[in-house]
C-alpha positions in Angstrom: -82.1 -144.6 85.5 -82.1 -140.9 84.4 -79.4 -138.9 85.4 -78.8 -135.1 84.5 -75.4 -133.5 85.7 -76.3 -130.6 87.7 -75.0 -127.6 89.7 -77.4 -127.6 92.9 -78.8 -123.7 94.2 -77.0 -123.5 97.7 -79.8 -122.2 99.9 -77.7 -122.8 103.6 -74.3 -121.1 104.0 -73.9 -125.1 105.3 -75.0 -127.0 102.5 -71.6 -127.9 101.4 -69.8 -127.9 104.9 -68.3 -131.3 104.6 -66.7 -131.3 107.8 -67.1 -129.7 111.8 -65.0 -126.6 110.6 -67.1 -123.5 112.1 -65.0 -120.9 110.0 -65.7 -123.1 106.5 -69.8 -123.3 107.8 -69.1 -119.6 107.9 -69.9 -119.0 112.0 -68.3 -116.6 113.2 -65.6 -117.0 116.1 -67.7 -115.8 118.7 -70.8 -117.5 118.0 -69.5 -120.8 117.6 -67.8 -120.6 121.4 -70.8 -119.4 122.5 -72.6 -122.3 120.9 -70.3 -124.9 122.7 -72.8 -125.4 125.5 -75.7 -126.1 123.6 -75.3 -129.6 121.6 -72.8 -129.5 118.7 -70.6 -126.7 118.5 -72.5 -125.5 115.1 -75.9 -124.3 117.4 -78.3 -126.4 114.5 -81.5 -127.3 113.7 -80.4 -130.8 114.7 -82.2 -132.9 117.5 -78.4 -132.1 119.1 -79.4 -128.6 119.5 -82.4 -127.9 119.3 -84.4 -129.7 122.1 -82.4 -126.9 124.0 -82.7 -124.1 122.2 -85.1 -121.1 122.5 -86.3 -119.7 119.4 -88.6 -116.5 118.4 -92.2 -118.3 117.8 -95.4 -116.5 115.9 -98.1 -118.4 116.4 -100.8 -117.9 113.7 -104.5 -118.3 114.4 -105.6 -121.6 113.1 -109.2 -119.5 111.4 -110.1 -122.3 108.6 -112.8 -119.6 107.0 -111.1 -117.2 104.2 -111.6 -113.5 104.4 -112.3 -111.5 101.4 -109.4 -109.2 102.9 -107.2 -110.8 105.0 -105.0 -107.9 105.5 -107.6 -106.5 107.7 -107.9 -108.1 111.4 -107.6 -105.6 113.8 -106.5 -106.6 117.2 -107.7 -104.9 120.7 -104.8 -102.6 120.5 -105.5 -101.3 116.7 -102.4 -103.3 115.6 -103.0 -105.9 112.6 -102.0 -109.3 113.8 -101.8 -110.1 110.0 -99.3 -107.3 108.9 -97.5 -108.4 111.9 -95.9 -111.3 110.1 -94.7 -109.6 107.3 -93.0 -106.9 109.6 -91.3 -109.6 111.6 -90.4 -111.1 108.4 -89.1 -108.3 106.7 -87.2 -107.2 109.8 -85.6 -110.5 110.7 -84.1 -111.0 107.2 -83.0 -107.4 106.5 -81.2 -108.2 109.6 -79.5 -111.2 108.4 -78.5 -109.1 104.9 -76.8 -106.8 107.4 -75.2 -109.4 109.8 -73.8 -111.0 105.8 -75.4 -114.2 105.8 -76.0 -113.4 102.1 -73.9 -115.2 99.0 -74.7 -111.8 97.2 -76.8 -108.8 97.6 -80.3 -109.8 95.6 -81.4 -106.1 95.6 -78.5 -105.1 93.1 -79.5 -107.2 90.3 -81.0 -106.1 87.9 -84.8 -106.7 87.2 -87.1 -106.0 84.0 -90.5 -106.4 82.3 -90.0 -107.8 79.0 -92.9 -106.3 76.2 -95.0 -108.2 74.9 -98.9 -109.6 76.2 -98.0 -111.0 79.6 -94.9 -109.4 81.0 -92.8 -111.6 81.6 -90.1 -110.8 84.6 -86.1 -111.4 83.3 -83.6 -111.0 86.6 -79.9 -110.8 85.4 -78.4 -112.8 88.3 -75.1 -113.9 87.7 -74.5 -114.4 91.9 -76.7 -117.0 92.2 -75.1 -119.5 88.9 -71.5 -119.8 90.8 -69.3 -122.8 89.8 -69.4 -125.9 92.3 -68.7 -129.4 91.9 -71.1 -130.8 90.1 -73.4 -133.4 91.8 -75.8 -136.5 90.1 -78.9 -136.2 90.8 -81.7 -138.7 89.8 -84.8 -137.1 88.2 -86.8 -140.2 87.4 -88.3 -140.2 90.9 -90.6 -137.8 91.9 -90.9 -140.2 95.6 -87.3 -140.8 97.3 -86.7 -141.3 100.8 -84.6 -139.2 103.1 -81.4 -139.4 103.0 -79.7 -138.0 106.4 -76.2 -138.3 105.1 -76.8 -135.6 102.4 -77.4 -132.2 103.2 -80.8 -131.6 105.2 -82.4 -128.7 107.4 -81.3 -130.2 110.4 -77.4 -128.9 109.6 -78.9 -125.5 109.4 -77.5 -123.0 112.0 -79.9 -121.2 114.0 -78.6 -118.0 112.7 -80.6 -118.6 109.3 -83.6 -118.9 111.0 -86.4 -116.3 111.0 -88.6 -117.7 113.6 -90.7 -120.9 114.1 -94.2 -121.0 112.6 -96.7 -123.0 114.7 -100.6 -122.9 115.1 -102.3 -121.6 117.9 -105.2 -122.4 120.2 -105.7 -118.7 121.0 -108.4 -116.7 119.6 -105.6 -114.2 118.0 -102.4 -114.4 116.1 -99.1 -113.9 118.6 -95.6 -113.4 118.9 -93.1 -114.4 121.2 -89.9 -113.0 121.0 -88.1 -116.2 122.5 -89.6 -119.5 123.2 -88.4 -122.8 124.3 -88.5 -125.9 121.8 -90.9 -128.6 123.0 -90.2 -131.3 120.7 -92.1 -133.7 122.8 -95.4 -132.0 121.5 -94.5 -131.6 117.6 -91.3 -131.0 115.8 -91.1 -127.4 115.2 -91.9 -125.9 112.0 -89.4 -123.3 110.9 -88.6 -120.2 108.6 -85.4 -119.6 107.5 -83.6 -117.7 105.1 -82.5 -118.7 101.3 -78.6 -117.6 101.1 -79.1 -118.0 97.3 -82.5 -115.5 97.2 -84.1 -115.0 94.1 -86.0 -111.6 95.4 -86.1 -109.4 98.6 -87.3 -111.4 101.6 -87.1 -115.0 99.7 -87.1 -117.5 102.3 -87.5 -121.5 103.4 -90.8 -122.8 105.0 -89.5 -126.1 106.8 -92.8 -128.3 108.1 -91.5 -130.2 110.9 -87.8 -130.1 110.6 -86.7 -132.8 112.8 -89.4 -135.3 111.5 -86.5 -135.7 108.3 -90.0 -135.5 105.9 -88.3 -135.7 102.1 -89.7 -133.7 99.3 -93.1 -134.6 99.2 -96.6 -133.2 99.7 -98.8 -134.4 102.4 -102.2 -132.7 103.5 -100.7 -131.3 107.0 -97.9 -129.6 105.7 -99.5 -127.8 102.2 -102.2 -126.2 104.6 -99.3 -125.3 107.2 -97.9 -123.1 103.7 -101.3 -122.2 103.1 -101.6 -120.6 106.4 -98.2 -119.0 105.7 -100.0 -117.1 102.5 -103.2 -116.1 104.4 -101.7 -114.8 107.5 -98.9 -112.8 105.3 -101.8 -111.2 103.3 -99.9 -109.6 100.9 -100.9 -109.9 97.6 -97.0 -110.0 96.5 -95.9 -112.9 98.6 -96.2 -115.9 97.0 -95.4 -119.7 98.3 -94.0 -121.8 95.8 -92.8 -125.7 95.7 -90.7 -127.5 93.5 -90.9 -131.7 93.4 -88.5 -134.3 93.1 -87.9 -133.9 88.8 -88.8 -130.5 88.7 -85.5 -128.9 89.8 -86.2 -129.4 93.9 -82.3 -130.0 94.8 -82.6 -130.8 98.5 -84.6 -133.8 99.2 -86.1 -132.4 103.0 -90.0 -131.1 102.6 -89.7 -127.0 102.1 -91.3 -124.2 100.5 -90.1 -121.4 99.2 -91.8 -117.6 99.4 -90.5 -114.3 98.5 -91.8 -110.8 97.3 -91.7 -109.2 94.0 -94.0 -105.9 93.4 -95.3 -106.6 90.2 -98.3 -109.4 88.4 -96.9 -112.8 87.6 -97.2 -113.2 84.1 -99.2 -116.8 84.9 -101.6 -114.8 87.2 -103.2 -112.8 84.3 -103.5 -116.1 81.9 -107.2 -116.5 81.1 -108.3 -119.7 82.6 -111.7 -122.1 81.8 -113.6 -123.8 84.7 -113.5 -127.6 84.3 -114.4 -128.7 87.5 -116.3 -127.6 90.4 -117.8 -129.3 93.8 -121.0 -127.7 95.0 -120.0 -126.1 98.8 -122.8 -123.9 100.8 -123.8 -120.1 100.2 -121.7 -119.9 96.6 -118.6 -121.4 98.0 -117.6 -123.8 94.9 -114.5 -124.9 95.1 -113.4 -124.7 91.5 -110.6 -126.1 89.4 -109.7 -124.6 85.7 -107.0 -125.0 83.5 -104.6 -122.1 81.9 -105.5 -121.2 78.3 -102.9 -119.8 75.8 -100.3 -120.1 78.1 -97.2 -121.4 77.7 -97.0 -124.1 79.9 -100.5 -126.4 81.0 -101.4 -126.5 84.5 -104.5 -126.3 86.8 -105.7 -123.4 88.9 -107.7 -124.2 91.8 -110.1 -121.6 93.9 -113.1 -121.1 96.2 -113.8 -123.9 98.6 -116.3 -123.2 102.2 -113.3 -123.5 104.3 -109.4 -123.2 103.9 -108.8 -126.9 104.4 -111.0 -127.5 101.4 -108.8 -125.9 99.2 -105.8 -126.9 100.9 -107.2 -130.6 100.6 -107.9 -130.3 97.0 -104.7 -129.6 96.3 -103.0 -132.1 98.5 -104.8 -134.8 96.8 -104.0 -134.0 93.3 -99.9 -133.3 94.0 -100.3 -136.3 96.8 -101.7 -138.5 92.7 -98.7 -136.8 90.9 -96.3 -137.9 93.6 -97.4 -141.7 93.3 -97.5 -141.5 89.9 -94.3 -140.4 89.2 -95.0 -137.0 87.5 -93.1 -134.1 88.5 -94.4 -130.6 89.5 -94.5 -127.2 90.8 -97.4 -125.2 92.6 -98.2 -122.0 93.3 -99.9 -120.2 96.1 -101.0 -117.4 95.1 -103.4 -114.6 96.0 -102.8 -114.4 99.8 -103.8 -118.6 99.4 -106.6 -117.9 97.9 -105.7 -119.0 94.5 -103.2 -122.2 93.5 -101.6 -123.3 90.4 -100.3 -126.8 89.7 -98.1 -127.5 87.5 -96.8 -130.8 86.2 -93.7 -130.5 84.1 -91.2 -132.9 82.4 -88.4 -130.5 81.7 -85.7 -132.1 83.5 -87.3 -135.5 81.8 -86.5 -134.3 78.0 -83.3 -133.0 79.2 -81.5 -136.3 80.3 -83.1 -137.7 77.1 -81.6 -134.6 74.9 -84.7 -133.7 73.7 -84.3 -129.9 74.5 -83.2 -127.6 72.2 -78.9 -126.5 72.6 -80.6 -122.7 72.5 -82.3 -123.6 75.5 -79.7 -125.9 77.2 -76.9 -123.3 76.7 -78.9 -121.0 78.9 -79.0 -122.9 82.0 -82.0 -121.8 83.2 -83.7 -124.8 85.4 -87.6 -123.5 85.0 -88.6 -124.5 88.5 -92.1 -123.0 90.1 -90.8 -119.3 89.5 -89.5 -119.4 86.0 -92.6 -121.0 85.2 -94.9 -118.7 86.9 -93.0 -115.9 84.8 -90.0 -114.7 86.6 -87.2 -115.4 84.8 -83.4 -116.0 86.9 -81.1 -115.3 83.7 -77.4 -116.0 84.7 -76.0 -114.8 81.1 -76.0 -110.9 80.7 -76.3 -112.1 77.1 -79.5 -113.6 77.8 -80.8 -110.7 80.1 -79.9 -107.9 77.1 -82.0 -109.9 74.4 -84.6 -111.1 76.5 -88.0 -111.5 74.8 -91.4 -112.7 74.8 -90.7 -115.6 72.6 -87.7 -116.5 73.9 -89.6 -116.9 77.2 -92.3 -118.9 75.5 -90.1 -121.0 73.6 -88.3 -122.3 77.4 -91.3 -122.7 78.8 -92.9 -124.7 75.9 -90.1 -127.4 76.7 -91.7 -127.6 80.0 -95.2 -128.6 79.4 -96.7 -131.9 79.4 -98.3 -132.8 76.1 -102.3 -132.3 75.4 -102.4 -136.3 75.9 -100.5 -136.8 79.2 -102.1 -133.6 80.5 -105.5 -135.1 79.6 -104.8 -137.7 82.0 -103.6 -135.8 84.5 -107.1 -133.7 84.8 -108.7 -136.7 84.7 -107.3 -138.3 87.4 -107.4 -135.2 89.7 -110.9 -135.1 88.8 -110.9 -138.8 90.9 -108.7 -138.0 93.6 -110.4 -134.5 94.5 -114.3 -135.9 93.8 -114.6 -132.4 91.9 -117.2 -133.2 88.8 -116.0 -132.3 85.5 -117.7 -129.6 84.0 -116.6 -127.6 81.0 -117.9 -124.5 80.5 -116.5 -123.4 77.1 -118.4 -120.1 77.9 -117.1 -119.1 81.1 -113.2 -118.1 80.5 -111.8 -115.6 82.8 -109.8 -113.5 80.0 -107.2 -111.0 82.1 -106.3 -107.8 80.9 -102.6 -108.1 80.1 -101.3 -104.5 80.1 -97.1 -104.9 79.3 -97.8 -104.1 75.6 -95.6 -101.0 75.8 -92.7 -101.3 73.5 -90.0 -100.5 76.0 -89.1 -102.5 78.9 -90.3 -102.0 82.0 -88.4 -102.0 85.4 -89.7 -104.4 87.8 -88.4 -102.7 91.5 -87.6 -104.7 94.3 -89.2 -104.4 97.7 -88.4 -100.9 99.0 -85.9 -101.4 101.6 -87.4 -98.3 103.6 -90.5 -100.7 104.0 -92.0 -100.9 107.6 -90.6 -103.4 109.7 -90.0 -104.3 113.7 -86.3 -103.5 114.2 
């Protein structure tokens, strides 16, 4: 069995709440009395609490057909259903940084470009690397199954929580400020804050919290985060996920999203079609793989109808799961683009295979360090940040040329996409970070428009 000894990212201000103490959970006085009436005294995400509880709901149009510009859907009242959620989104967790639900305050960190061809994003944040006791986790299985006496969603207070996130039947997008859990119908879907956030706005998607799902793709819940991308519309919100073995520390299904203003470096990596399916009036769905980038992965595009991207996908991290081979995607492009990534960093690091330059960073290169934005939690490492040293983590990430060989092989079975190589068309992005001094990657303005 591999082990690795590991600090886990505390993403709930309950995750380690060993006991019913409302002060230790950090609820305030007030709220916890008030909380008395409604199944446990700590108001959760529990099926305690919240069969009773009311909870803001949007309710997203369930529109399978992507739009070459989401971010325009006018309602009858000249009010973009789509921009909407990013408002409410916005506004609900600038008003949990004010209310101090925070473990630090992620817009004081400092951010930069690094020179060099891609641009990679360092983050000094020393707030987020804070000394706990350390915990075993197994990273040999990418498949284990829920375990309800660890820490789970369902120990969340409702005070994390943004809103829920649930399809609707209507012909438009809604919102309703408070609405009554009907867990008869489906277990609610929710969106929550990360106390630990790596970026302005970063928060949890939670598929079905009371269903206790572990950390594990399935076709319902990727297009559920899919929908999240498309219905957001912003082009600098992106969805990520992190398996079992590739630094996921909370074994209950989540995504993560947050915002940062500038191009992920593994966005402007040219890319080679290798596999396409034929779908009607030029709608291929279309699978290529990074080139001259520093860790392999897939990138997969097009498709007649959202669900046969979202599909696509599903399959291929549904043959990685049951395989045994950990990864990261992500959703990129307002879900118009995804990246898969298999990875066996966590692998080579119980077996001490990675370099003691790396190690001695501590950097865990889940979906975001991978995609480019680097967490540095060493002002040391933040100062001399470079190009190569970025490179030279991530190269301790990728799968070899053999066992990625395989891997595109067997998604080429599980997706029915035909392999095709066409050495001729590569997609060669402009990288434009060649300057020689760094550049200063802003956070999200907090003046931004939002619903208060």
């Amino acid at each position: 069995m591999l082990t690795i000894k590991k600090v886990p990212t505390v993403v709930s201000n309950y995750q380690e709440d060993g006991d019913d103490n409302n002060n230790a959970a950090g609820i305030r006085t007030e709220d916890a009395t008030q909380s008395q009436a409604r199944g446990c005294a700590r108001n959760c995400l529990g099926k305690c609490c919240l069969p009773v509880s009311k909870l803001p709901l949007y309710a997203f149009k369930k529109n399978d057909y992507p739009s070459k510009n989401n971010a325009v859907f006018p309602s009858d009242d000249g009010v973009s259903p789509i921009s909407f959620l990013n408002n409410l989104l916005l506004a609900q967790w600038e008003d949990r940084m004010r209310r101090g639900l925070f473990r630090y305050d992620v817009t004081s960190c400092e951010t930069k470009v690094i020179p060099g061809r891609y641009g990679f994003i360092a983050q000094l944040n020393e707030g987020r690397h804070l000394k706990k006791r350390p915990t075993e986790f197994r990273i040999d299985q990418v498949l284990q199954p829920f375990d309800e006496n660890k820490f789970n969603f369902t120990k969340v207070g409702q005070e994390e929580v943004l809103f829920r996130f649930e399809s609707n039947d209507d012909d438009k997008s809604r919102f309703f400020s408070s609405y009554a859990v009907d867990i008869c119908s489906i277990s609610p879907s929710v969106v929550a804050i990360n106390v630990s956030p790596i970026e302005y706005g970063h928060v949890l998607l939670i598929p079905r919290v009371l269903d206790c799902l572990p950390q594990r793709i399935d076709h319902e819940s990727f297009l559920l985060a899919l929908y999240f991308a498309k219905e957001a519309a912003d082009p600098f919100l992106r969805v990520g996920y992190n398996s079992l073995g590739a630094f996921a520390t909370i074994n209950h299904l989540h995504f993560q999203a947050y915002y940062l203003s500038v191009t992920f470096p593994i966005e402007k990596a040219p890319t080679r079609r290798i596999m396409t399916r034929k779908g009607l009036q030029g709608a291929d769905l279309v699978v290529s793989e990074l080139l001259d980038y520093p860790v392999r992965g897939l990138v997969f595009e097009g498709g007649c109808v959202l669900r046969d991207l979202s599909d696509a996908v599903a399959s291929s991290c549904i043959y990685l799961q049951q395989n045994n081979i950990p990864f990261n995607v992500l959703i990129a492009d307002c879900g118009r683009k995804i990246f898969l990534l298999p990875q066996c960093y966590a692998e080579k690091q119980a077996l001490g295979e990675v370099s003691l330059e790396v190690l001695e960073t501590q950097v865990n290169p889940a979906v975001w360090e991978i995609s480019g934005h680097m967490v540095l939690k060493r002002r040391k490492d933040y100062d001399d940040a470079s190009e190569d040293y970025a490179w030279k983590l991530l190269s301790e990430v990728s799968l070899s040329g053999v066992r990625f060989e395989s891997v595109k092989a067997c998604v080429s079975k599980a997706t029915g996409l035909q392999v095709e190589v066409d050495t001729y068309n590569i997609d060669q992005k402009e990288c434009i970070y060649d300057s020689e001094a760094p550049q200063v990657a802003s956070h999200m303005q907090r003046d931004c428009p939002a619903i208060h």
